[in-house]
C-alpha positions in Angstrom: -7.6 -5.0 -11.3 -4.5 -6.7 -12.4 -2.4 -6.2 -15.5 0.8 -9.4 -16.3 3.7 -8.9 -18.3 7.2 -10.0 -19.1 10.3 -8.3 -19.0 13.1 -10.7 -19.8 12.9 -13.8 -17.6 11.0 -12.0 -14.9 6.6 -12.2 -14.8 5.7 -8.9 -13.8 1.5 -8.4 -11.9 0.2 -5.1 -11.5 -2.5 -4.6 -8.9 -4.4 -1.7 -7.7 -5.7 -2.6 -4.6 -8.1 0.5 -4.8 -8.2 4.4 -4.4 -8.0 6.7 -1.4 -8.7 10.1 -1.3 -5.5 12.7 -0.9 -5.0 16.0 -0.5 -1.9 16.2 -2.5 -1.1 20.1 -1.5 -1.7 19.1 2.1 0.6 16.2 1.8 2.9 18.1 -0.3 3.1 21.3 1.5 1.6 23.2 -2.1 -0.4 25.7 -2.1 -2.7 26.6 -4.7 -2.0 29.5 -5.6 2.1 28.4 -5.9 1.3 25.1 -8.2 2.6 25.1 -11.4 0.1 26.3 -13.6 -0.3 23.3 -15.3 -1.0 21.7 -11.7 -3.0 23.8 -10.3 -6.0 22.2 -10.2 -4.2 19.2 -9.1 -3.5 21.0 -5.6 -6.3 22.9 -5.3 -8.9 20.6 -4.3 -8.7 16.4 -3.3 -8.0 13.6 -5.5 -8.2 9.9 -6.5 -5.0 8.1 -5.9 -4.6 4.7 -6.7 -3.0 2.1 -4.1 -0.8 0.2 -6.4 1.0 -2.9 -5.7 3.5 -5.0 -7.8 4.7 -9.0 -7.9 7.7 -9.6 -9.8 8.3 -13.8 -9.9 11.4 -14.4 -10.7 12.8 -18.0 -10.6 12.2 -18.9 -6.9 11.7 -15.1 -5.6 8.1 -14.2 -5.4 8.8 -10.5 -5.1 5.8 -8.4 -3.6 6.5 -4.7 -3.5 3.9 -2.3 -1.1 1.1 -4.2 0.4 -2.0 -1.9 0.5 -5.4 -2.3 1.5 -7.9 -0.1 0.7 -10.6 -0.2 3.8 -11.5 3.0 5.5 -14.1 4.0 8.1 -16.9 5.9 6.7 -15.5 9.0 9.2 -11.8 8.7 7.5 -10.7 11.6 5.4 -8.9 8.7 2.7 -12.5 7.5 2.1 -13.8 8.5 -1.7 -17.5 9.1 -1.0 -19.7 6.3 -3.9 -16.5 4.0 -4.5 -16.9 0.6 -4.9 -13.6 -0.8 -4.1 -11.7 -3.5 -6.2 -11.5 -7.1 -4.6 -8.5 -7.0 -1.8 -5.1 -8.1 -2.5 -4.7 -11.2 -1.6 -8.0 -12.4 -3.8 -6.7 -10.7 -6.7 -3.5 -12.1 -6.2 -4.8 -15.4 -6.5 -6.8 -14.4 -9.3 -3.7 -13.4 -11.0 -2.3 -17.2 -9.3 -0.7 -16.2 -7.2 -0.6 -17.6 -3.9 -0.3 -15.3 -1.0 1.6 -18.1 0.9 4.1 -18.6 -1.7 5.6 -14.9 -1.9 9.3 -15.4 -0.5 9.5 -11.2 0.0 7.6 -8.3 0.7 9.3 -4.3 0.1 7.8 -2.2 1.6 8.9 1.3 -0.2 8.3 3.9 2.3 6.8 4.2 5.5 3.0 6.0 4.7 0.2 3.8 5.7 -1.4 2.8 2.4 1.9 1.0 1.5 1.7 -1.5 4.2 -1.6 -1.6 5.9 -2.8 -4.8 3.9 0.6 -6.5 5.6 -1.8 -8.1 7.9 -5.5 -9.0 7.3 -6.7 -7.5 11.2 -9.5 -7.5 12.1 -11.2 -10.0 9.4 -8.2 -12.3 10.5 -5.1 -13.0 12.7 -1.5 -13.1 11.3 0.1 -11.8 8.0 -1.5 -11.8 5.1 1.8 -13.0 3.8 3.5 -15.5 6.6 6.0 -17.6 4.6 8.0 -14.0 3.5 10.8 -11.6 4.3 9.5 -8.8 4.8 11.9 -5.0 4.6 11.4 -1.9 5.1 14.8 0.8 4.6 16.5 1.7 7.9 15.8 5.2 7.3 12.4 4.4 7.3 12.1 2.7 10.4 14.6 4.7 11.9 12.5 8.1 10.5 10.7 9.9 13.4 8.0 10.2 12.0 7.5 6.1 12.1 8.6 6.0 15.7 6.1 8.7 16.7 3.6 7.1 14.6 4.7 3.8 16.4 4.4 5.2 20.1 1.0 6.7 18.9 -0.4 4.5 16.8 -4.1 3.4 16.2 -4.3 -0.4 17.2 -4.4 -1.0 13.0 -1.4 0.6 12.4 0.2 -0.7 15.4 -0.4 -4.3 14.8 0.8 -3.7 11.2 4.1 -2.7 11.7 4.2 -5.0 15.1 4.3 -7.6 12.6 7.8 -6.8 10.4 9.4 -7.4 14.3 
């Protein structure tokens, strides 16, 4: 599911590479009974949250920001029960044309797993989904303990993602 649009000289592609399921007052530390009112139901039980991803081409740069994939196991608490999935993100980027090969950069915003996790297309294929870019993540990030203890203990999927910004 894509959505294109200008803003000055740059051609900006929306994608939502799907929705997981989140327990935003888990995640958030919230809860329900200290919401907002207004937010209440929000915290109280699971939600939909879509995995959005965003290619700005501008002149040469072919700008992808977060790189999400939205697979789960049928045991994994992220997995909305009935959803049928959008096409990945590299088929709808080349639906949008835009060829995975010719992104030049690839932010990665923050270190949670459903911003990176399409970086590489394991198992269905070897390598990175986007070889010919740059790819960043923010010091702090990769610095963060919480990304070196998820490195040191790391499911080989998570592993092999972030293996591959080395």
């Amino acid at each position: 599911m894509t959505n294109q649009f200008s803003v000055g000289d740059a051609r900006i592609t929306l994608i939502n590479a799907g929705d997981m399921r989140a327990d935003l007052g888990v995640w958030l530390c919230v809860p329900p009974d200290q919401a907002p009112p207004e937010y209440a139901g929000t915290f109280a039980r699971p939600q939909a949250l879509p995995m959005q991803n965003i290619h700005i081409q501008l002149g040469e740069a072919s700008v992808l920001v977060d790189a999400s994939r939205c697979r789960f196991g049928d045991d994994s608490v992220f997995k909305l029960l009935d959803y049928a999935p959008p096409p990945p993100l590299r088929p709808q980027l080349g639906a949008a044309g835009i060829a995975p090969e010719s992104i030049t950069h690839v932010v990665i915003t923050h270190a949670h797993f459903d911003h990176f996790n399409g970086l590489c297309d394991w198992p269905d294929a070897p390598g990175l989904s986007f070889p010919n870019a740059f790819h960043y993540l923010g010091r702090a990030d990769w610095d963060g303990s919480d990304v070196q203890a998820d490195l040191k203990n790391a499911a080989p999927l998570i592993s092999a993602r972030f293996g591959a910004l080395n």
